[in-house]
KOLNU-83424 format. One record per residue: x, y, z of N, C-alpha, C, O in turn. Coordinates in steps of 0.2 Angstrom, whole numbers, padded with zeros to 4 digits, always signed. Example, Ala and Ser with C-alpha at 12.3 -4.5 7.8 and 13.67 -1.06 7.14 Angstrom:
REM residues 2
+0066-0028+0039+0062-0022+0039+0066-0016+0039+0071-0017+0042+0064-0011+0035+0068-0005+0036+0064+0000+0039+0067+0006+0040
END
This chain:
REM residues 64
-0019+0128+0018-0020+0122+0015-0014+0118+0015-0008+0120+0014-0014+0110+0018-0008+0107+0018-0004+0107+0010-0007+0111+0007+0001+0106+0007+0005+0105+0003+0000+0098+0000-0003+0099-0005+0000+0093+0002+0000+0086+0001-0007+0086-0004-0007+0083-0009-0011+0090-0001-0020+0089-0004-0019+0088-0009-0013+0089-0012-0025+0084-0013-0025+0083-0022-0032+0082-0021-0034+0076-0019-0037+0088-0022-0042+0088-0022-0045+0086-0027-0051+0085-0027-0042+0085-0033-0044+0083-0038-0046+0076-0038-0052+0073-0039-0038+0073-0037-0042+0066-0035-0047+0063-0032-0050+0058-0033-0047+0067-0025-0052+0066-0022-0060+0067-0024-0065+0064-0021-0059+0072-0029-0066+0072-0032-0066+0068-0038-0072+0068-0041-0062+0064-0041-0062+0060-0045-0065+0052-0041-0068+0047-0044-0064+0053-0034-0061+0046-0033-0069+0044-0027-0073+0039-0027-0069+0051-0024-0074+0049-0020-0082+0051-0024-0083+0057-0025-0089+0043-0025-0094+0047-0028-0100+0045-0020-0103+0040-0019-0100+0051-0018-0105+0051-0012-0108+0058-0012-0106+0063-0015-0113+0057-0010-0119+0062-0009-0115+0069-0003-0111+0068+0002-0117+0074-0005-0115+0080-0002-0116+0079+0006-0111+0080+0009-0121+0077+0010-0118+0075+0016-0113+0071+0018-0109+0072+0022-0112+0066+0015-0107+0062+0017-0099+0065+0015-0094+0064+0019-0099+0067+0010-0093+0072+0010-0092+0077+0013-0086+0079+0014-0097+0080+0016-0096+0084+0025-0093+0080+0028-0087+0080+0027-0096+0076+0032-0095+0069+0035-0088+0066+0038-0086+0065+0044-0084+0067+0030-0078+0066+0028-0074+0073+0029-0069+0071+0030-0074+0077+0030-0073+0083+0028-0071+0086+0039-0066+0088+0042-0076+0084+0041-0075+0085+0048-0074+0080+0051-0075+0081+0057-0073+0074+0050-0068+0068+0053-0060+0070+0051-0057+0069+0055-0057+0074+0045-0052+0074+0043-0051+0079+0049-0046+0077+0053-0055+0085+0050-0054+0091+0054-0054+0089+0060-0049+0092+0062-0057+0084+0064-0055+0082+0069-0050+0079+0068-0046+0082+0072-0048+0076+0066-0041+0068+0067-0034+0074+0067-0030+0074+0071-0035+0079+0061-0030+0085+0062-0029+0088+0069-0024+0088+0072-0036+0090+0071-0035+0095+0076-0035+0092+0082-0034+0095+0088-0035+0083+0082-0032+0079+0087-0024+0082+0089-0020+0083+0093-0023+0080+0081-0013+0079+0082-0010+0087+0081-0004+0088+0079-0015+0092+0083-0012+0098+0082-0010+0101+0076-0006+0105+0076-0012+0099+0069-0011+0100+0064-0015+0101+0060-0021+0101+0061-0013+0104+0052-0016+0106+0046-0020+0099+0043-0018+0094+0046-0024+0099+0039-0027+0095+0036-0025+0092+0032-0027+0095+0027-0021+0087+0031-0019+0084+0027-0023+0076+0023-0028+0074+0025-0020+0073+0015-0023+0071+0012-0023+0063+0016-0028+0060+0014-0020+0062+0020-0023+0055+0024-0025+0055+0029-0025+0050+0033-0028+0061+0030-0037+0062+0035-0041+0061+0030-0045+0056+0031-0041+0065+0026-0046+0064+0020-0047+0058+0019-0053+0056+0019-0043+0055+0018-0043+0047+0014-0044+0043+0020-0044+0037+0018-0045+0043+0026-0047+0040+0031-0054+0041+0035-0058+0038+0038-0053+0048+0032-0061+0049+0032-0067+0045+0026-0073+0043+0026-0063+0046+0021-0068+0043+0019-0068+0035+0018-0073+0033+0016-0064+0031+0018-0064+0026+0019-0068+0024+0027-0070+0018+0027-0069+0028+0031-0073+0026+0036-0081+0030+0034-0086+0027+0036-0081+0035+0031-0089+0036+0025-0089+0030+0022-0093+0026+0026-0087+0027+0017-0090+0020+0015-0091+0016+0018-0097+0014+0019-0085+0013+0022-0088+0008+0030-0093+0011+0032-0096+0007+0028-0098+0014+0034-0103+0017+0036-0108+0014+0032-0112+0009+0034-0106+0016+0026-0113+0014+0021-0112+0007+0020-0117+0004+0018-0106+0003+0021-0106-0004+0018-0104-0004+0011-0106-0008+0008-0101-0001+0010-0098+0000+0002-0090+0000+0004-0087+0003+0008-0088-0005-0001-0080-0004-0003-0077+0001-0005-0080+0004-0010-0070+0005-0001-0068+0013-0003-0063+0007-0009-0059+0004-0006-0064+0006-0015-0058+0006-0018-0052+0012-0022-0048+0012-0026-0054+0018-0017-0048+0024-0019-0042+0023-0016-0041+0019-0012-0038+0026-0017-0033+0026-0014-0031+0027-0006-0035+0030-0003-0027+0024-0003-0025+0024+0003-0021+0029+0005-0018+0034+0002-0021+0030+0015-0017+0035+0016-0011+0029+0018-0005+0030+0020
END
């Protein structure tokens, strides 16, 4: 697990239904395993800010 995660926040931050945090979960996995890398927290956070784009809803959580 990267150093940077704060999983907490992210379950504080993101309220989406159990698919779409898969969703988010293998977009971050892919964008890592583009750049040859561990998973870090602004995959996550760019995953899910493209989960909301998706549904049409504003990500107002934090940025990567």
């Amino acid at each position: 697990m990267h150093p940077d995660l704060h999983l907490d926040l992210l379950a504080r931050e993101v309220k989406l239904a159990g698919g779409n945090i898969r969703n988010i979960a293998l977009a971050a996995a892919a964008q890592a395993a583009g750049e040859g890398g561990a998973i870090a927290m602004r995959h996550l956070l760019a995953g899910a800010a493209r989960e909301y784009q998706k549904l049409g809803r504003a990500w107002t959580g934090p940025v990567a």
